[in-house]
Wavefront OBJ file of the C-alpha trace (Angstrom):
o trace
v 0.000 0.000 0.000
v 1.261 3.550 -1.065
v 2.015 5.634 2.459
v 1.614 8.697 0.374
v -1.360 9.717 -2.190
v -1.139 12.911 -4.139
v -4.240 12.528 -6.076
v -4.690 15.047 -9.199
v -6.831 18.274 -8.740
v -10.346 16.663 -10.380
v -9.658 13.113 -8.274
v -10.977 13.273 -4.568
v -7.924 12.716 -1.602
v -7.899 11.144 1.430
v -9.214 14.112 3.599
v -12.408 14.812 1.136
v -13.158 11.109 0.935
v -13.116 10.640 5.269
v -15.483 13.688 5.358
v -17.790 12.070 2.788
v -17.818 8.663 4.166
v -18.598 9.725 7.577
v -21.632 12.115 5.792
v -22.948 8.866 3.905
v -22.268 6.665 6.977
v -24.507 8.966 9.481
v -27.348 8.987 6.297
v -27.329 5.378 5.480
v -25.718 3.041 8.394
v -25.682 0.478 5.907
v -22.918 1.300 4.426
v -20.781 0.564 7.114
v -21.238 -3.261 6.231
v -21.397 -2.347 2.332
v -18.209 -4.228 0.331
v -15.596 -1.016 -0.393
v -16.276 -0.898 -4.271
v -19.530 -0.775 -3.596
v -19.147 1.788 -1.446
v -17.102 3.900 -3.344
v -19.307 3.594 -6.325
v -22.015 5.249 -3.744
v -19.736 7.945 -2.852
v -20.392 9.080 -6.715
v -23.905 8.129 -7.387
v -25.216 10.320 -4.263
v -23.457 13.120 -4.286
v -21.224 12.907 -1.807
v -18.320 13.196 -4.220
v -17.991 14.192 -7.653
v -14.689 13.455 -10.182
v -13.069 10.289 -10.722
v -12.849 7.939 -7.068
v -9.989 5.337 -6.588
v -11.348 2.552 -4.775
v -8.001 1.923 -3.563
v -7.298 4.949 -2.009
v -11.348 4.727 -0.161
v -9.918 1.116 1.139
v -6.635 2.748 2.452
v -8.461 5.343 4.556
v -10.677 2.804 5.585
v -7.478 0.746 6.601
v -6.072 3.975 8.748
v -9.532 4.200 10.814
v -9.385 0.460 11.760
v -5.839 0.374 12.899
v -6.470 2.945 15.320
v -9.985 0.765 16.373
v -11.984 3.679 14.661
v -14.575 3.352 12.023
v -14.770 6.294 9.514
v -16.013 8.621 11.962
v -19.039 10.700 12.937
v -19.907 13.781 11.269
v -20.908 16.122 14.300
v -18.701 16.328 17.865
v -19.305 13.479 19.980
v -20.872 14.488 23.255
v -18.991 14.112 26.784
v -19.687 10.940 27.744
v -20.646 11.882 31.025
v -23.092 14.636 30.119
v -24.779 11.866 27.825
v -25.243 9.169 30.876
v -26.614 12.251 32.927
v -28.970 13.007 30.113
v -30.326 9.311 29.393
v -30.778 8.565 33.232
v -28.103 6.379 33.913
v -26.535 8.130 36.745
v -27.173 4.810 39.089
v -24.851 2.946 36.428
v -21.788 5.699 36.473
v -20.264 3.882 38.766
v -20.233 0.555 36.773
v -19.860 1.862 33.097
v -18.000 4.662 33.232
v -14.841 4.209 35.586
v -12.692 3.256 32.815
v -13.302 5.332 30.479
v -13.454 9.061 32.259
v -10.767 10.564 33.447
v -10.855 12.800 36.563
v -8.685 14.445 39.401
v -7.550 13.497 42.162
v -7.959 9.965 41.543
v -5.766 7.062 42.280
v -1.820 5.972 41.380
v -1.468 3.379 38.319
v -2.981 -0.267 38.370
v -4.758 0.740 42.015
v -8.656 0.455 41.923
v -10.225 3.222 40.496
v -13.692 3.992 41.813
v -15.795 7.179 40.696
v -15.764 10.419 43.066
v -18.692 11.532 44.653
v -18.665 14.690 42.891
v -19.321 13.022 39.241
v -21.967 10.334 40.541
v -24.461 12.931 43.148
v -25.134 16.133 40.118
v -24.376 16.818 36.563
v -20.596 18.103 36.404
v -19.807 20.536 33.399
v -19.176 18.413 30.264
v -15.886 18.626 28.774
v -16.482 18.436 25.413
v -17.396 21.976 25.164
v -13.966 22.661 25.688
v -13.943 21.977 22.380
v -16.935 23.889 20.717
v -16.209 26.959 23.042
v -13.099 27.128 24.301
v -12.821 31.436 24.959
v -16.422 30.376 26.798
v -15.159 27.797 28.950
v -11.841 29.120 29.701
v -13.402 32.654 30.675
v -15.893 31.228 33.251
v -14.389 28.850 36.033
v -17.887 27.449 36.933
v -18.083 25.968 33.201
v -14.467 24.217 33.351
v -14.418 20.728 33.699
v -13.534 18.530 36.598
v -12.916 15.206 34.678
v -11.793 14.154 31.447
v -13.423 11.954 28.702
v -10.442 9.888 27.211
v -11.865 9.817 23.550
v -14.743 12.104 23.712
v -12.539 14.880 24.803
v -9.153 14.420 24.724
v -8.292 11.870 21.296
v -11.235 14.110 19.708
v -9.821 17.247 20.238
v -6.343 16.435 19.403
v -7.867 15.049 16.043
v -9.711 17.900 15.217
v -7.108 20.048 15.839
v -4.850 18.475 13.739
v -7.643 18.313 10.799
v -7.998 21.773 10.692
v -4.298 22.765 9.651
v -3.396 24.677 6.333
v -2.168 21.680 4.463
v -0.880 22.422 1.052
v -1.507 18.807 -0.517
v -3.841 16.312 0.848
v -2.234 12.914 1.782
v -3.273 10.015 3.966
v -0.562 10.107 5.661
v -2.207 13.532 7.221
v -4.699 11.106 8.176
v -2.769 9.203 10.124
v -0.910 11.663 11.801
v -4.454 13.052 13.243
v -5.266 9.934 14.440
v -2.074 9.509 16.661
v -2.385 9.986 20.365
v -0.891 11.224 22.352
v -0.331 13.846 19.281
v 2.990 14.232 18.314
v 3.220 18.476 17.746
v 7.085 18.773 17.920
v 8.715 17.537 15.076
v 11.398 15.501 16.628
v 8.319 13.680 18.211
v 6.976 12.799 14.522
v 10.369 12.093 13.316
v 10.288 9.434 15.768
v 7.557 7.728 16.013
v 7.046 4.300 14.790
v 4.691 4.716 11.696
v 7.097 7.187 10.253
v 10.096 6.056 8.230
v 10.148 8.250 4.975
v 10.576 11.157 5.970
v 9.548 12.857 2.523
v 6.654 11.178 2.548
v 5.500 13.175 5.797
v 6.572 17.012 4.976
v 3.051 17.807 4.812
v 2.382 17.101 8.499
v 6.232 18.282 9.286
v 5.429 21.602 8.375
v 2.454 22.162 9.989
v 4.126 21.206 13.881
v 4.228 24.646 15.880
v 7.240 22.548 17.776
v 10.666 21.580 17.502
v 11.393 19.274 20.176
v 9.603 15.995 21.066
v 6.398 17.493 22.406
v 3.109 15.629 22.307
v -0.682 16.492 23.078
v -3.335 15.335 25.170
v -5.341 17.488 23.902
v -5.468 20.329 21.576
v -7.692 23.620 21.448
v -7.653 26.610 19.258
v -9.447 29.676 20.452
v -10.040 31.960 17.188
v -10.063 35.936 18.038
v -11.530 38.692 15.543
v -9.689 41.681 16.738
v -8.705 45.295 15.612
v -5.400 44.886 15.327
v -5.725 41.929 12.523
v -8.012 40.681 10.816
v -7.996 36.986 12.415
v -5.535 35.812 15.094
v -5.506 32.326 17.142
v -4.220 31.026 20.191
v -3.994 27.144 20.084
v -3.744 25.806 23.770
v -1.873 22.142 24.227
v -1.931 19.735 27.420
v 1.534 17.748 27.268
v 2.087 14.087 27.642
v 4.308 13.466 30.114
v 6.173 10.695 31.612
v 7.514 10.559 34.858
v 8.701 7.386 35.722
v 10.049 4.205 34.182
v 6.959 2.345 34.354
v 5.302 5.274 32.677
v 7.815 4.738 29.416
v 7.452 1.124 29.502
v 4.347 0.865 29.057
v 4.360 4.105 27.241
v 1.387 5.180 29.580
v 1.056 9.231 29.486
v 0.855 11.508 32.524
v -1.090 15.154 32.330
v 2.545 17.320 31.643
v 2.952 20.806 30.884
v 0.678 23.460 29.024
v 1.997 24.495 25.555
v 0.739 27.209 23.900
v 1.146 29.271 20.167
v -0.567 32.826 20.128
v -0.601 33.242 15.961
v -1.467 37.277 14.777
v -1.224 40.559 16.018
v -4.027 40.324 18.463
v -2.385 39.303 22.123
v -5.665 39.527 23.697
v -6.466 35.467 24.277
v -2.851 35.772 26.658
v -5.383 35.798 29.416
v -6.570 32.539 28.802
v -3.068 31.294 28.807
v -3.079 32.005 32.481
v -6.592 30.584 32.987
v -5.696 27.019 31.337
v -2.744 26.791 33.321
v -4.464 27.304 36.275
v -7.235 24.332 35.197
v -4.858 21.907 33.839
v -3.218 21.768 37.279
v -5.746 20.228 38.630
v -4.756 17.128 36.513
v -0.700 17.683 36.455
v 1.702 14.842 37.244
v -1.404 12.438 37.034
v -1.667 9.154 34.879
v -4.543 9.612 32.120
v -6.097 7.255 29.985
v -6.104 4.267 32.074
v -4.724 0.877 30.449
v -2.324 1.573 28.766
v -2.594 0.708 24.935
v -2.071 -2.582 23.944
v -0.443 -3.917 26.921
v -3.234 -6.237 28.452
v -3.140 -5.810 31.935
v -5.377 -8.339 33.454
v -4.445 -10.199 36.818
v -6.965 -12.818 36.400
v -10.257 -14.167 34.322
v -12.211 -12.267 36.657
v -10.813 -9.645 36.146
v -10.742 -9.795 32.583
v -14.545 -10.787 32.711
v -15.817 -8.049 34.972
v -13.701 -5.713 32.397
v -15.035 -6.873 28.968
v -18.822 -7.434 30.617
v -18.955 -3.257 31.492
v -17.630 -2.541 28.087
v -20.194 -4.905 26.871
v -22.718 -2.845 29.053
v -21.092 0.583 28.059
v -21.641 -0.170 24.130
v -25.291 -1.509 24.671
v -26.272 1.705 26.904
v -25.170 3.864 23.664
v -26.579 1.554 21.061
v -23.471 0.518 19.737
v -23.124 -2.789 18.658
v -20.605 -5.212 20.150
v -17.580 -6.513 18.351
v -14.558 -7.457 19.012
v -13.147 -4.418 17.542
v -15.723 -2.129 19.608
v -14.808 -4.139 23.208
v -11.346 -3.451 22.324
v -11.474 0.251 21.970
v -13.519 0.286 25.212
v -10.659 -1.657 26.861
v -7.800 0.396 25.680
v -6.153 -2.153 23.463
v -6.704 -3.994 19.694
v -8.695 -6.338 19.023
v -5.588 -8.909 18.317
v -4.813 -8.397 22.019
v -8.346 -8.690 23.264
v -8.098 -12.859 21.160
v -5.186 -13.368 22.768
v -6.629 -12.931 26.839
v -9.440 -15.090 25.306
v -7.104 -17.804 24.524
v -5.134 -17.434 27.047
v -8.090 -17.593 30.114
v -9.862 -20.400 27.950
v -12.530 -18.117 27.202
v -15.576 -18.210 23.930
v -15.781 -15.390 22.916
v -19.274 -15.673 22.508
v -19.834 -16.142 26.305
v -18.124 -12.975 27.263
v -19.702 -10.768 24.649
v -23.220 -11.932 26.108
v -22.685 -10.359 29.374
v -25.547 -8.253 31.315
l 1 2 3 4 5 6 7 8 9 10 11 12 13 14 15 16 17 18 19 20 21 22 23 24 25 26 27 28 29 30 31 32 33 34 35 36 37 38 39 40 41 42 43 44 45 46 47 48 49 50 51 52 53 54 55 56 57 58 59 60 61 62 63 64 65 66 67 68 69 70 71 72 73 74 75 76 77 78 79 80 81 82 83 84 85 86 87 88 89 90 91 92 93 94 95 96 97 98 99 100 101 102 103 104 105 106 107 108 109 110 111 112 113 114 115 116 117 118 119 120 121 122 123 124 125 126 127 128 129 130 131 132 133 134 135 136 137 138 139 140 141 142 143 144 145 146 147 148 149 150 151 152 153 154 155 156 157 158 159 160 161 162 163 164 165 166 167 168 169 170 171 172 173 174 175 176 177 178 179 180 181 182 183 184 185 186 187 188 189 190 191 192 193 194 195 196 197 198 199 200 201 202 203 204 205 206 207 208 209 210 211 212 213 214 215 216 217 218 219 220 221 222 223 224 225 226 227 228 229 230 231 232 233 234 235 236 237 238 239 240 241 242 243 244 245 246 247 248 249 250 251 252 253 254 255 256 257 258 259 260 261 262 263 264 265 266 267 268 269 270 271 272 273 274 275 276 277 278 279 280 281 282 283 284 285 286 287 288 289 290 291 292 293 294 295 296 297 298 299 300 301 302 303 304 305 306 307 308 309 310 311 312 313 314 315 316 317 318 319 320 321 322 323 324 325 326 327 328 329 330 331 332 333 334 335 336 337 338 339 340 341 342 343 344 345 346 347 348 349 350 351 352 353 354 355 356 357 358
């Protein structure tokens, strides 16, 4: 498979066909089951393209969504995951569905039980995605800012976003795939490192988009857009840092809440204010271990465990409508869904059992 696609001007590229398959996706779930020629031939006949479609290249950025465990994508901004429980009445089930996937302060070391605080299970806390759709907003007013964060909803989704929205001069997939990395790398010696890179020429588009030299990388991402006198548009885009601490951190290559980053870009040096008031939030969450599992590493100390583990994820995908795979259970669990087959095997599990859990 070609890393690199530099389609001509009248032939849809990578970033054009994601937006349109998540568009025909959201109209017609269908789709999402449809065989890829197929697909692509739909892409055409409804509109949701026009000009000459390579069925190869719709395959490949179907191939980058499921090798991060993501299907093409939704078209609108997912909701805070807590916000939605609050909102469908299942605050007696926080507790039990959420505690692995929300991310909040003052919460314990790694691998100890984590249980949910009293303050997210007894009210509705202020959602965290709308970080995201009004960052200024949310920055400006201290009774808005969260006090937990949603691993995907917020953090992955913002850094994606983010990274979407840059002034790319060609379209590639490998833009794709750099948006889909997470922690994000944002300095280039970061990139230049990372495992999925080894062509360097092949990634100049994303190289030359990184506001940072060094090996910096994002939890999440924000840009807060300012219309002021002195310009005509200026930005400041805000950054929480991966960090990590310790040597079981790096082993496991399981992030920790780091420093704030940010780039004012314009004349306008009116957003500095927020600088301070980001700081002053993000601390809340400094030096502590997000995400939970780490990544791939399958971190089970028994079949209990393991059970208890893929039965809420099993509950967590029903509650939301979703339906239950392998692949689904895996993103749930913080690993693939090669790892999740192999803790099958190895407790003697059918998967068929496990996935039937109430």
């Amino acid at each position: 498979m070609d890393s690199v696609h530099e389609p001509p001007q009248d032939k849809p590229g990578p970033s054009k066909i994601l937006k349109a398959l998540r568009r025909a996706c959201s109209d017609d779930s269908s789709l999402k089951t449809t065989p890829l020629e197929e697909v692509s031939r739909q892409l055409i006949v409804r509109g949701y393209l026009q000009g000459e479609l390579s069925p190869t290249l719709v395959a490949d950025v179907v191939e980058v969504m499921q090798a991060v465990n993501r299907r093409p994508g939704h078209p609108t901004l997912w909701p805070c995951a807590v916000e939605d429980y609050w909102n469908e009445g299942w605050q007696d089930n926080l507790q039990d569905e959420l505690y692995m996937a929300i991310e909040w302060g003052d919460f314990p070391p790694i691998w100890d039980e984590r249980t949910m605080p009293r303050n997210l299970t007894r009210a509705p806390t202020p959602p965290c995605t709308d970080l995201i759709s009004e960052p200024g907003e949310i920055l400006r007013n201290e009774e808005r800012r969260p006090i937990h964060l949603c691993g995907f909803e917020f953090m992955s989704q913002s850094t994606r976003l983010w990274a979407e929205a840059q002034p790319f001069v060609d379209d590639s997939l490998n833009i794709l795939r750099w948006a889909y990395m997470h922690p994000l790398p944002i300095g280039r010696q970061a990139l230049m490192s990372h495992i999925e890179v080894d062509n360097l020429s092949e990634w100049s588009e994303v190289l030359n988009v990184l506001p940072f030299e060094e090996h910096e990388t994002a939890m999440w991402a924000l840009r807060v857009k300012v219309v002021g006198s002195l310009s005509s548009w200026s930005a400041l885009d805000l950054f929480g840092l991966a960090d990590y601490p310790t040597d079981l951190h790096k082993k496991y290559e399981l992030p920790a809440a780091g420093n704030l980053a940010y780039v004012l870009r314009g004349r306008d040096a009116s957003p500095i204010d927020l600088v301070h008031n980001a700081k002053r939030w993000w601390s809340r969450f400094r030096g502590r271990s997000l995400l939970g599992r780490p990544r791939g590493s399958g971190t089970w100390a028994n079949v209990d465990e393991f059970r208890v583990a893929v039965g809420k994820a099993v509950q967590t995908l029903r509650a939301h409508g979703r339906k239950v795979t392998q692949e689904s259970v895996a993103e749930i669990l913080s690993c693939d869904d090669r790892v999740l087959r192999q803790w099958l095997t190895q407790f003697g599990l059918d998967w068929r059992d496990v996935s039937k859990a109430r």
